[in-house]
PLY file of the C-alpha trace (Angstrom):
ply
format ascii 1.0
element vertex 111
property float x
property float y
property float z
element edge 110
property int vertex1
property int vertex2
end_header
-1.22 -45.37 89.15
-1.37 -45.18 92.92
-4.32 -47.21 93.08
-6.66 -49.51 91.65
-9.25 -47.84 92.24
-7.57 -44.81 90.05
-6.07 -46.76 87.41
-10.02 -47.85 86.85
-11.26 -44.14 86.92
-8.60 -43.55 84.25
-8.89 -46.67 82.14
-12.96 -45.69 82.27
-12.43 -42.05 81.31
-9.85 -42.64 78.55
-12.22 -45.55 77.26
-14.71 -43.57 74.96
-11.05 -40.96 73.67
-11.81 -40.88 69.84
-7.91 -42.31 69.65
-7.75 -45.32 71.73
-8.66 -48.75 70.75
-8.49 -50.84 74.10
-8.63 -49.98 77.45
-7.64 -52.16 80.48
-6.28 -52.23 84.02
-4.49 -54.74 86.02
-4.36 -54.15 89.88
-2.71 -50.57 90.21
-1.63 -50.49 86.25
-3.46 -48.35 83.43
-3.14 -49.66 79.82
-4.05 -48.24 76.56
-3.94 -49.18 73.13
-4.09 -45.69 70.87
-4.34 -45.14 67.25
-2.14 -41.54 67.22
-1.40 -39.38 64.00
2.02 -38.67 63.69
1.20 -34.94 64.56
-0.10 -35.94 68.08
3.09 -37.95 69.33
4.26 -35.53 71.89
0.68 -36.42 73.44
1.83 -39.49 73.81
5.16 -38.40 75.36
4.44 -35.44 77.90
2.91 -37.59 79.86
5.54 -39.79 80.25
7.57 -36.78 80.49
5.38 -35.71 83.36
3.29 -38.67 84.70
1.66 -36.40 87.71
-0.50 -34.64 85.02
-2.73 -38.19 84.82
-1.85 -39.50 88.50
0.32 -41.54 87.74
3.97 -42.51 89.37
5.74 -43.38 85.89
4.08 -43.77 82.51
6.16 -46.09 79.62
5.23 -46.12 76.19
5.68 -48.40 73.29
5.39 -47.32 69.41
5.35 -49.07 66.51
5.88 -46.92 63.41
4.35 -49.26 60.17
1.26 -51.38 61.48
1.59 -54.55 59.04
-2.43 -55.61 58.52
-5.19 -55.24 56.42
-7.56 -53.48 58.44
-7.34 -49.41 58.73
-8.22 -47.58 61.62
-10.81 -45.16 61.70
-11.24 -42.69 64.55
-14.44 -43.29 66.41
-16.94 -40.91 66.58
-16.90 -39.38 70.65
-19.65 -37.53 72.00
-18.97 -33.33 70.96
-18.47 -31.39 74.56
-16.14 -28.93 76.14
-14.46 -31.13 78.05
-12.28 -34.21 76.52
-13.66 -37.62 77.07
-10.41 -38.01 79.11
-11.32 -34.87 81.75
-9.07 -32.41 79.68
-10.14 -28.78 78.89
-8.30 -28.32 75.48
-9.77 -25.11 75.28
-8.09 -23.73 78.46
-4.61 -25.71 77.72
-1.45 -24.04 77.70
-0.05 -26.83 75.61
-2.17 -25.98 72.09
-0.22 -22.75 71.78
2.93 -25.10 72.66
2.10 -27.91 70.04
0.41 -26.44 67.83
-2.62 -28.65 68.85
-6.30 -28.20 67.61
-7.16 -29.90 71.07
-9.13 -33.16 70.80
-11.37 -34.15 68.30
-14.20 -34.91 70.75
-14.46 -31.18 72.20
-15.82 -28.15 70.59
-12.46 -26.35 70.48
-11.58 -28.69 67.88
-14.18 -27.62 65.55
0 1
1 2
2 3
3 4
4 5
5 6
6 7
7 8
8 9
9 10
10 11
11 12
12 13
13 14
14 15
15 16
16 17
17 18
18 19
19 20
20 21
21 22
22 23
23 24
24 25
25 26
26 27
27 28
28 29
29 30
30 31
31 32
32 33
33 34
34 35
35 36
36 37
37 38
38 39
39 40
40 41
41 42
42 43
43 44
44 45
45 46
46 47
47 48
48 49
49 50
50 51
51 52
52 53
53 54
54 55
55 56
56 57
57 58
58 59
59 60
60 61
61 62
62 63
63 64
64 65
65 66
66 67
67 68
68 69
69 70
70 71
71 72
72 73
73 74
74 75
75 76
76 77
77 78
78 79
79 80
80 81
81 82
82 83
83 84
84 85
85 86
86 87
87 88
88 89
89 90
90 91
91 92
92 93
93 94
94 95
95 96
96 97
97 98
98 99
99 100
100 101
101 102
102 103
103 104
104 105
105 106
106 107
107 108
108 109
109 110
């Protein structure tokens, strides 16, 4: 991120996406902790692909393929609107037709 200031605004808007489990920020860095179907990995990568699209100057990205633990993960429930939790507008993206993508589970597109 190029600032503090925006690594906050991002770490508060992706805090309530129906995927992610922990948001935080340390001085000009973003981080996120995400719970992604396998179907929703190239979400994951375009932006580090293309780190402009959320701000930021370089976006990495770590994976681990077979969680060992007990507990399962179940999507939280987000707020239904138009607009991601995150500031997309899934039903104006280019990339659904590109992905295949039913948009975000939190917007009305989705449904």
């Amino acid at each position: 991120m190029p600032s503090p200031e925006e690594a906050e605004r991002l770490a508060q808007a992706m805090s309530t996406c129906p995927y992610s489990i922990a948001v935080g920020t340390s001085g000009d860095q973003f981080y996120n902790i995400l719970v992604v179907p396998r179907t929703k990995m190239w979400w994951l990568e375009y932006p580090r692909d293309k780190p402009d699209i959320i701000g930021a100057i370089s976006v990495d990205i770590a994976t681990i393929d077979n969680l060992v633990s007990a507990v399962r993960f179940r999507q939280k429930d987000a707020r239904i609107s138009r607009k991601a939790p995150c500031g997309a507008d899934c039903e104006d993206c280019g990339l659904r037709v590109q992905f295949q993508c039913r948009g975000c589970p939190a917007t009305t597109p989705y449904r």
